[in-house]
N, CA, C and O atoms as a CHARMM CRD file, in Angstrom:
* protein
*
  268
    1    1 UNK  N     -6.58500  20.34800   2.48000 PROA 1      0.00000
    2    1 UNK  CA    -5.97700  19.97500   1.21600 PROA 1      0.00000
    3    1 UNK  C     -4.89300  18.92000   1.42300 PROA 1      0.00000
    4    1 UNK  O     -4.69900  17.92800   0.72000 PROA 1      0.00000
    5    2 UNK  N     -4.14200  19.34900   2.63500 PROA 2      0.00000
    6    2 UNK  CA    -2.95900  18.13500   2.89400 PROA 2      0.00000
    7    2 UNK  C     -3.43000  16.80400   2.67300 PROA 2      0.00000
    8    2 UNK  O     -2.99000  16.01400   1.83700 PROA 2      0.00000
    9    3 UNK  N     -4.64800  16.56100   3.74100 PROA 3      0.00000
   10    3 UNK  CA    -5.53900  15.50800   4.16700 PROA 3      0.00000
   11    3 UNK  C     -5.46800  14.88400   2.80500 PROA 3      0.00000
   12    3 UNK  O     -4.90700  13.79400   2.68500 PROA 3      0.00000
   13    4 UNK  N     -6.07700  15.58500   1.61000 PROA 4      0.00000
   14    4 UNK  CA    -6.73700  14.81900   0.28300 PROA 4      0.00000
   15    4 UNK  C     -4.88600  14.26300  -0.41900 PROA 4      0.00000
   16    4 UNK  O     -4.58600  13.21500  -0.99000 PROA 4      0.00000
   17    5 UNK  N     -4.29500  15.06100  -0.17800 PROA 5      0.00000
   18    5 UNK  CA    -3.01100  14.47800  -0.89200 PROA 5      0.00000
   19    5 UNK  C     -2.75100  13.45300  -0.18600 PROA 5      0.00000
   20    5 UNK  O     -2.57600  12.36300  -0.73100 PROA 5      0.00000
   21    6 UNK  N     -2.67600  13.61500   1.21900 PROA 6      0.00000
   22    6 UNK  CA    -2.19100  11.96600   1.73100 PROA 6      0.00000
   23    6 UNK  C     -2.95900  11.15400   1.55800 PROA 6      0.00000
   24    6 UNK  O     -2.38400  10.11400   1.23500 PROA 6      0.00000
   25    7 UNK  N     -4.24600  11.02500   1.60600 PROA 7      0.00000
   26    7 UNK  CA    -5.17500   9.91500   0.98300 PROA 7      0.00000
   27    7 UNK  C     -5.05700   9.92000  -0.49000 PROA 7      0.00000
   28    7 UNK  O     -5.59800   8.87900  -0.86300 PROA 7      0.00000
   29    8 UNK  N     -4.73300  10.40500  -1.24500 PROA 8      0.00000
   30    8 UNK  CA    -4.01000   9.93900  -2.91300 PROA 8      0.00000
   31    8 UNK  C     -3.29300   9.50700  -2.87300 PROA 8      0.00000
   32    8 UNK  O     -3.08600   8.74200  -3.81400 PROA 8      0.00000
   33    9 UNK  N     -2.47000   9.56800  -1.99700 PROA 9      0.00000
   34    9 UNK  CA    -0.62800   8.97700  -1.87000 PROA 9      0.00000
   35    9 UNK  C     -1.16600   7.47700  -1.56100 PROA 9      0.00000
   36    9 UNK  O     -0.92000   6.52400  -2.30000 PROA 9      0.00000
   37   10 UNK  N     -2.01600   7.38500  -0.23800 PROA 10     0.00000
   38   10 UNK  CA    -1.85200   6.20300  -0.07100 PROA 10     0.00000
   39   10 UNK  C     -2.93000   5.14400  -1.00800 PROA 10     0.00000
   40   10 UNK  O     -2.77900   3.92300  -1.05600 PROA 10     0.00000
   41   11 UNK  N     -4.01800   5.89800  -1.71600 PROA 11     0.00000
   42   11 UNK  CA    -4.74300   4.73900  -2.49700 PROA 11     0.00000
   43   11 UNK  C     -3.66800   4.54500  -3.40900 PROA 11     0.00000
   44   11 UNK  O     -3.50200   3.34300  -3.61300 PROA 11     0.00000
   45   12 UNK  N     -2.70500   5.42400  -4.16600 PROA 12     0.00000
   46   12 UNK  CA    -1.71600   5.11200  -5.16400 PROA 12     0.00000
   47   12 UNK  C     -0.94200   3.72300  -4.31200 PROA 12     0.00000
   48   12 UNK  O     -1.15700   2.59100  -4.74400 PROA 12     0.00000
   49   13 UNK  N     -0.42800   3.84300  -3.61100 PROA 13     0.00000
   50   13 UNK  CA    -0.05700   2.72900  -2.59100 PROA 13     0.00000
   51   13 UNK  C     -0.52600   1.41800  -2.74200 PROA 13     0.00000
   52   13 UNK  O      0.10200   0.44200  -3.15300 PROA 13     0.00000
   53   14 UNK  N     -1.96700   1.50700  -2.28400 PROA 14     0.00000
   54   14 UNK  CA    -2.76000   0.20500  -2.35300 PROA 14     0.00000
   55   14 UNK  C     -2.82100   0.07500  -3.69400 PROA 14     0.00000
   56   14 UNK  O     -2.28700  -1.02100  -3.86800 PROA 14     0.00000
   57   15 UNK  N     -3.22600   0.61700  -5.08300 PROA 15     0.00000
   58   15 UNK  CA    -3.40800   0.64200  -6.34000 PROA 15     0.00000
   59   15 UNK  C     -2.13200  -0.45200  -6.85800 PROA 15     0.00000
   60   15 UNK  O     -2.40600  -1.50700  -7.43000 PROA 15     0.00000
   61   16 UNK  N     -0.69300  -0.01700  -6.55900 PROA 16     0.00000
   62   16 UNK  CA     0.52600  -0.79100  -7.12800 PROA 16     0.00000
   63   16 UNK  C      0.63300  -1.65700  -5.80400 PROA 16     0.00000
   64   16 UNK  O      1.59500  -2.39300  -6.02300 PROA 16     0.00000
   65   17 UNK  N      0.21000  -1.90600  -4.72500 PROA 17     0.00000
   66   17 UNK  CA    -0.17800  -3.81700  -3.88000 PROA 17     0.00000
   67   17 UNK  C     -0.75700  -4.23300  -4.54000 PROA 17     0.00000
   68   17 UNK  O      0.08200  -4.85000  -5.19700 PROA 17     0.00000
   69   18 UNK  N     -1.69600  -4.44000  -4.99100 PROA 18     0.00000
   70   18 UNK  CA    -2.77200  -4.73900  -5.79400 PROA 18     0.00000
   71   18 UNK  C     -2.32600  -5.30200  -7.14400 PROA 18     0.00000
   72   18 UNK  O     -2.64800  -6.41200  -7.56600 PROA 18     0.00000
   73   19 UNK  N     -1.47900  -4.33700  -7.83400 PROA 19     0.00000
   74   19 UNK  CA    -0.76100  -4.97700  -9.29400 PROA 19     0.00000
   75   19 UNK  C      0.48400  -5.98400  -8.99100 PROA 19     0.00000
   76   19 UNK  O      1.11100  -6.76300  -9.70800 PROA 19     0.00000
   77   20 UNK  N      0.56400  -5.64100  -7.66600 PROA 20     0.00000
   78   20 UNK  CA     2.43800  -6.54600  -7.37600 PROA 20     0.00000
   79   20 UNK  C      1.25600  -8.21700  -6.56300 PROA 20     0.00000
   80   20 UNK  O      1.62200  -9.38000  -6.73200 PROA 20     0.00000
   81   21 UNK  N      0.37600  -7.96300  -6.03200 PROA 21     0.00000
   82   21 UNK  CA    -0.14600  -9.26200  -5.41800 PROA 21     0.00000
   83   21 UNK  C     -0.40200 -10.11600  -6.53000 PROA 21     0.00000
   84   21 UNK  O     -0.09600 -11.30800  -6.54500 PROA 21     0.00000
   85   22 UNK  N     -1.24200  -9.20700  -7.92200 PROA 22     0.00000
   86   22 UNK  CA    -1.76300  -9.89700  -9.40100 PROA 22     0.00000
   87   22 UNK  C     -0.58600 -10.81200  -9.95800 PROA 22     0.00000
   88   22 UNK  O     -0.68900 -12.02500 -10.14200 PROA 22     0.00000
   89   23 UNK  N      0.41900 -10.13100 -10.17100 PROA 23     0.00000
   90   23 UNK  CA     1.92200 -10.45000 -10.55600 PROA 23     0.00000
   91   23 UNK  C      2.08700 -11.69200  -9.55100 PROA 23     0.00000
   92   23 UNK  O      2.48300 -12.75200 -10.03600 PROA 23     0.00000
   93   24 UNK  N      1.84900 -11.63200  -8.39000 PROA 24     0.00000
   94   24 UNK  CA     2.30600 -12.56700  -7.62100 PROA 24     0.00000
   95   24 UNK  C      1.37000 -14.22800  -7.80500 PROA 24     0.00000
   96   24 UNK  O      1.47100 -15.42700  -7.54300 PROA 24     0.00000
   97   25 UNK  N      0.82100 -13.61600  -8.19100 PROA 25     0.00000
   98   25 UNK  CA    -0.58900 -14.97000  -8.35900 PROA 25     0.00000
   99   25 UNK  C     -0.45900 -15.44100  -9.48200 PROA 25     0.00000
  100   25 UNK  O     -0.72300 -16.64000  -9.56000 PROA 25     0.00000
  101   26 UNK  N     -0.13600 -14.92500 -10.42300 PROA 26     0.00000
  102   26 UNK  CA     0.08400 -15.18100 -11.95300 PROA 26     0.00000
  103   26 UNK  C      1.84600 -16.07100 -11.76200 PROA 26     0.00000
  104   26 UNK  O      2.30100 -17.01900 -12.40200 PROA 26     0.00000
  105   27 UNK  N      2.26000 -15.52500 -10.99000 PROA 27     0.00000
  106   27 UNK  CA     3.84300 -16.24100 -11.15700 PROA 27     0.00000
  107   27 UNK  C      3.44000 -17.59000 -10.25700 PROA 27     0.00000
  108   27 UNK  O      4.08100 -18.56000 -10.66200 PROA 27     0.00000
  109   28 UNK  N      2.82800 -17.81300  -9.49000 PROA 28     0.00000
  110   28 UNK  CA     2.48700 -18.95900  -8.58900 PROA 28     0.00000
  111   28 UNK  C      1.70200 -19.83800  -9.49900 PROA 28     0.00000
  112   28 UNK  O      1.97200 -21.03900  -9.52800 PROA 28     0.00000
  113   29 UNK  N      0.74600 -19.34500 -10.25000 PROA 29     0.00000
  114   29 UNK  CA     0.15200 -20.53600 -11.36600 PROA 29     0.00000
  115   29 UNK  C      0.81100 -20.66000 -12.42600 PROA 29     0.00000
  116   29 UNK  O      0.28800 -21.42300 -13.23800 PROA 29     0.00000
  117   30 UNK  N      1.92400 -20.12400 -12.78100 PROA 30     0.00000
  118   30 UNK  CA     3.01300 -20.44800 -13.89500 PROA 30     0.00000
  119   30 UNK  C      3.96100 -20.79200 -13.73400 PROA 30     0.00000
  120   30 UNK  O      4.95500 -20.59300 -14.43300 PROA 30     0.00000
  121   31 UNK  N      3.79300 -21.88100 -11.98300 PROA 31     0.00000
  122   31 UNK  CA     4.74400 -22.55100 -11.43700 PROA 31     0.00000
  123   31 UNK  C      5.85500 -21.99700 -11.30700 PROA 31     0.00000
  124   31 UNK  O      6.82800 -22.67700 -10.98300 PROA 31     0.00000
  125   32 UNK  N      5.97000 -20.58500 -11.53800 PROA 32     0.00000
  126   32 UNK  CA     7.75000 -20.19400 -10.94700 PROA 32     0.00000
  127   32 UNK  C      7.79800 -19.30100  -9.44900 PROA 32     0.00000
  128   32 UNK  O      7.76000 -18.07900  -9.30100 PROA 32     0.00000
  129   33 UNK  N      7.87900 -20.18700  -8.60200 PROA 33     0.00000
  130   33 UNK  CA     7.93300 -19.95600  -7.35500 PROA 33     0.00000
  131   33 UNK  C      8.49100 -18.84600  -6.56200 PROA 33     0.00000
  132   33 UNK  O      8.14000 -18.33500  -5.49900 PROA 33     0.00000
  133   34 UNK  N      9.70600 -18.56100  -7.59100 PROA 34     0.00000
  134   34 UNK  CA    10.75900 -17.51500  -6.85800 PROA 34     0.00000
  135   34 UNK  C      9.82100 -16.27900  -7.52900 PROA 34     0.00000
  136   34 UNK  O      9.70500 -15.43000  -6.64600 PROA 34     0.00000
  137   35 UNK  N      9.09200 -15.84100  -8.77400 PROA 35     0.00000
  138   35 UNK  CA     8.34200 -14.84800  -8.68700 PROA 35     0.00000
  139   35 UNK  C      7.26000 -14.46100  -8.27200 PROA 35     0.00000
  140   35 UNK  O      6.88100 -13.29100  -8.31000 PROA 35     0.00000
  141   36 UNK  N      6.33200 -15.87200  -7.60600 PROA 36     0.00000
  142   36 UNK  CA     5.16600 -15.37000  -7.24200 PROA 36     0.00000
  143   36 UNK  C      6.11300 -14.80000  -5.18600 PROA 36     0.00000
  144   36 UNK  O      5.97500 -13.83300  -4.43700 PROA 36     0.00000
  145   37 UNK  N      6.77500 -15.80700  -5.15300 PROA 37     0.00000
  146   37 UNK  CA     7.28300 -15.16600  -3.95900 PROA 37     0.00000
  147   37 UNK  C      7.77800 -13.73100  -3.20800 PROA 37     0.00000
  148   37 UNK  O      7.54000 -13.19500  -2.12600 PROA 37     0.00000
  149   38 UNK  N      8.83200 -13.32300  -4.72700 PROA 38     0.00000
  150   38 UNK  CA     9.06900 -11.97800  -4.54600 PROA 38     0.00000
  151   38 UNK  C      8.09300 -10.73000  -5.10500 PROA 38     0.00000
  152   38 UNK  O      8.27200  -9.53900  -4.84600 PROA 38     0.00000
  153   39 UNK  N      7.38000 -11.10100  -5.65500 PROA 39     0.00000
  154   39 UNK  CA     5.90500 -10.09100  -5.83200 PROA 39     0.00000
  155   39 UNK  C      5.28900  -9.98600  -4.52300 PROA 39     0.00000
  156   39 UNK  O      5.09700  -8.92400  -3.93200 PROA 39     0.00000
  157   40 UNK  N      4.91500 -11.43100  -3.99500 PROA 40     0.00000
  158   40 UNK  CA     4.08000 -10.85400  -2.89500 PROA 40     0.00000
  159   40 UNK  C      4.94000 -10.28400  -1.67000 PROA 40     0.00000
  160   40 UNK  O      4.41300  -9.67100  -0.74100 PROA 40     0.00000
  161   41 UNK  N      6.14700 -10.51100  -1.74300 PROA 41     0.00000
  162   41 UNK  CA     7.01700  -9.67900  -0.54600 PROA 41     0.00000
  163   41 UNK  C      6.83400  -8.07900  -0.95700 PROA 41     0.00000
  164   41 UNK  O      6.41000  -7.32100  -0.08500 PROA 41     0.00000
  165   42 UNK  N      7.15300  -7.55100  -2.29100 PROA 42     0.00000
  166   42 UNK  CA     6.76500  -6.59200  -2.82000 PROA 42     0.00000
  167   42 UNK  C      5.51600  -6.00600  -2.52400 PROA 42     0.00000
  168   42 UNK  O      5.35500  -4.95000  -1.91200 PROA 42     0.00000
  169   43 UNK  N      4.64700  -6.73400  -2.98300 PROA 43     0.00000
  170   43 UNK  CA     3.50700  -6.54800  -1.99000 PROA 43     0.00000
  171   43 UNK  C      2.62400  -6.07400  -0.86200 PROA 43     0.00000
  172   43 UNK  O      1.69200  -5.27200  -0.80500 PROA 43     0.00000
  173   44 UNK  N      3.40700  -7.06200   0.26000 PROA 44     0.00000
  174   44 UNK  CA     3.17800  -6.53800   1.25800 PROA 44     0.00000
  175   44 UNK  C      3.90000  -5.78900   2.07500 PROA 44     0.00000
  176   44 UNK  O      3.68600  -5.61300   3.27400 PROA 44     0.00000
  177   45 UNK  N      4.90700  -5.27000   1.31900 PROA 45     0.00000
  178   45 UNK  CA     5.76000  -3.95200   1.69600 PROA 45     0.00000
  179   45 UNK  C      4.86800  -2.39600   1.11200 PROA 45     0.00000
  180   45 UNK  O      4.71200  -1.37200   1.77600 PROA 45     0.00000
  181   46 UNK  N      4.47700  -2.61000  -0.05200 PROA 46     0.00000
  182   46 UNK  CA     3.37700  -2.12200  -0.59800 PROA 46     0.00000
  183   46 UNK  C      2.30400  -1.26900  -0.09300 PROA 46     0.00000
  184   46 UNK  O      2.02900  -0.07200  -0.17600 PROA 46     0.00000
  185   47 UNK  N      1.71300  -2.46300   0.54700 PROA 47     0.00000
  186   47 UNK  CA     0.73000  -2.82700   1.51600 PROA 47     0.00000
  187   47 UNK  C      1.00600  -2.01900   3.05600 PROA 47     0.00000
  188   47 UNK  O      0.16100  -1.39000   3.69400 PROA 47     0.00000
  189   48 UNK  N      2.00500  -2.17800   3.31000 PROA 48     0.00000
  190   48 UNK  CA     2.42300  -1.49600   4.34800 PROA 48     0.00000
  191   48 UNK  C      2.61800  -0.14900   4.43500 PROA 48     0.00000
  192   48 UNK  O      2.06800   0.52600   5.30500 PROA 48     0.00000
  193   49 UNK  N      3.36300   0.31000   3.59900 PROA 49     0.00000
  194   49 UNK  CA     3.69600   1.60600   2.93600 PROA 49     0.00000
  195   49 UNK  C      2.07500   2.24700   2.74000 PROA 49     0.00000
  196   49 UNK  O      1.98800   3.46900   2.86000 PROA 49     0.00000
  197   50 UNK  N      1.28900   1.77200   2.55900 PROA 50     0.00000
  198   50 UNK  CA    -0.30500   2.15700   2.11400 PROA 50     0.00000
  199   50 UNK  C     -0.98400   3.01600   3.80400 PROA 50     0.00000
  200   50 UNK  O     -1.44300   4.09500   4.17900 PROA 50     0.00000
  201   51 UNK  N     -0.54500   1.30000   4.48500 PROA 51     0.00000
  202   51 UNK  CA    -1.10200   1.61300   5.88500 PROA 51     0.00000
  203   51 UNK  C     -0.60600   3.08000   6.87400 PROA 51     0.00000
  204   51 UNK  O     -1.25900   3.83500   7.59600 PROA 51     0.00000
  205   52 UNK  N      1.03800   3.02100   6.44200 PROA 52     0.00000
  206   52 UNK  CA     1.14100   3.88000   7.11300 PROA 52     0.00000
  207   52 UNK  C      1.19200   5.28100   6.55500 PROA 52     0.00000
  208   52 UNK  O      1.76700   6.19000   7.15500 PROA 52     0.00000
  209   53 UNK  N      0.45400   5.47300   5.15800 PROA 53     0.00000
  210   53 UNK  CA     0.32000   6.87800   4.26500 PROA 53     0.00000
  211   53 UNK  C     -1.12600   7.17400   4.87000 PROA 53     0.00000
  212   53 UNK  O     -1.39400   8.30900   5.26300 PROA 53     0.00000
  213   54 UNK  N     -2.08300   6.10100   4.93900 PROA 54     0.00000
  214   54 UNK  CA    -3.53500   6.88800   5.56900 PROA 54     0.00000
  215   54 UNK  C     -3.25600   6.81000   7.10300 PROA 54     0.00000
  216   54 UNK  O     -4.00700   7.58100   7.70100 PROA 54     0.00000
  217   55 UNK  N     -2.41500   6.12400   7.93000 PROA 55     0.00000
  218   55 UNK  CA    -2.93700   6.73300   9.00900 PROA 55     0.00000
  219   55 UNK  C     -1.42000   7.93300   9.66400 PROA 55     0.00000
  220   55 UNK  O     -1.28000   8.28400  10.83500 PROA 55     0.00000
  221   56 UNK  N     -0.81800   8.18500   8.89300 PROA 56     0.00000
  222   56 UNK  CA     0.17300   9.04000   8.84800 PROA 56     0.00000
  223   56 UNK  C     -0.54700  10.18600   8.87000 PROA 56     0.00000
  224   56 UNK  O     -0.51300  10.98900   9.80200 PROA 56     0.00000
  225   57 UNK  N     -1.41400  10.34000   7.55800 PROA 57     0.00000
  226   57 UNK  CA    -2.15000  11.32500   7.14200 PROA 57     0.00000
  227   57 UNK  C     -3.26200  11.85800   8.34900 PROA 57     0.00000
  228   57 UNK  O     -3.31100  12.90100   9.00000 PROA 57     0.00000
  229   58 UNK  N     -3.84700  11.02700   8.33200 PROA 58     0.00000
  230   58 UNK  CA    -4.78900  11.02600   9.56600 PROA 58     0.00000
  231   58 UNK  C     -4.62200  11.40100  10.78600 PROA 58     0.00000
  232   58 UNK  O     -5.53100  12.07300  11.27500 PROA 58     0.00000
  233   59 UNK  N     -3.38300  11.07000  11.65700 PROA 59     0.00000
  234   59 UNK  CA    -2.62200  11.42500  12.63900 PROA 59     0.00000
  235   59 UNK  C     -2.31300  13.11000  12.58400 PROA 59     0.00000
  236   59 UNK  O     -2.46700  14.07000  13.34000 PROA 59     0.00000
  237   60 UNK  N     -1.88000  12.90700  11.46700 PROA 60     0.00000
  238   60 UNK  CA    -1.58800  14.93300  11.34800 PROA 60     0.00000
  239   60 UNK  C     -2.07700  15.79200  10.52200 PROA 60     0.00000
  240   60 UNK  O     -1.47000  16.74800  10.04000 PROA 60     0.00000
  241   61 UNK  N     -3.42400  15.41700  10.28900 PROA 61     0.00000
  242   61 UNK  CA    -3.82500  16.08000   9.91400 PROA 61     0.00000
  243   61 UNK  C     -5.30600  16.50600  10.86800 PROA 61     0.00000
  244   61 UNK  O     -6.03700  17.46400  10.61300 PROA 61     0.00000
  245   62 UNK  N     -5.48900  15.54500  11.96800 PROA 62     0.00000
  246   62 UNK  CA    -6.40500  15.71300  12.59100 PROA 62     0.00000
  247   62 UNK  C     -6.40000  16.99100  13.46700 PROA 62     0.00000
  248   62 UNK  O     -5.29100  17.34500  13.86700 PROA 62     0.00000
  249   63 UNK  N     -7.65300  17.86200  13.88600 PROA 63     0.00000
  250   63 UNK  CA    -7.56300  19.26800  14.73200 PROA 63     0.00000
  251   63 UNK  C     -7.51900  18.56400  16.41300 PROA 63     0.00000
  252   63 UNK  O     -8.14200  17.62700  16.91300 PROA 63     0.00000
  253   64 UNK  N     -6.38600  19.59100  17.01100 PROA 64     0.00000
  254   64 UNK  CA    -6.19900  19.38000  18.42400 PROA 64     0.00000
  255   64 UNK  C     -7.73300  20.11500  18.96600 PROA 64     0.00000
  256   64 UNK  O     -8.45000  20.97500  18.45400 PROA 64     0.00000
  257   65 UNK  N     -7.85200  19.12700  20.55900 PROA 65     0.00000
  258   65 UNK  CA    -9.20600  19.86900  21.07300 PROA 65     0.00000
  259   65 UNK  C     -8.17300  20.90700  21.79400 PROA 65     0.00000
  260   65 UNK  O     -6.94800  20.92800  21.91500 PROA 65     0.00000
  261   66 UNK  N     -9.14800  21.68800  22.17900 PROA 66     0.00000
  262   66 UNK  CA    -9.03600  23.21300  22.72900 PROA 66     0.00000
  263   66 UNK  C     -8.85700  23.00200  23.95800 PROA 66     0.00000
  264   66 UNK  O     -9.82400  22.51200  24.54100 PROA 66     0.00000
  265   67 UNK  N     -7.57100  23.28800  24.80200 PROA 67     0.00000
  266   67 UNK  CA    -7.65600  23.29000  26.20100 PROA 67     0.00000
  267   67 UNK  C     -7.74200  24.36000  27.23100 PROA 67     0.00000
  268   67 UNK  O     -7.80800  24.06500  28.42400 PROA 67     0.00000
């Protein structure tokens, strides 16, 4: 059950990268530089935060072998 919550956590993650990269692309073709800039920093903090919710999850939630 843990497993499935940390993989929700982190698609929620990627879900709002995804809306902050959109934001970021939309401010870059409406020529205002300083917002497409700070979206995609947003972004790929985002983005990061994503990476390390699935393999966070993954890491501890995996079974030790038997010694």
């Amino acid at each position: 059950m843990s497993r499935i919550f940390g993989f929700l956590v982190g698609a929620l993650w990627v879900v709002m990268a995804y809306g902050a990269f959109r934001r970021s692309m939309a401010g870059w073709a409406a020529d205002q530089t300083d917002i497409g800039f700070w979206w995609a920093v947003i972004g790929s903090l985002l983005a990061i935060a994503a990476t390390g919710a699935f393999i966070g999850t993954w890491l501890h939630t995996r079974r030790q072998a038997a010694r």
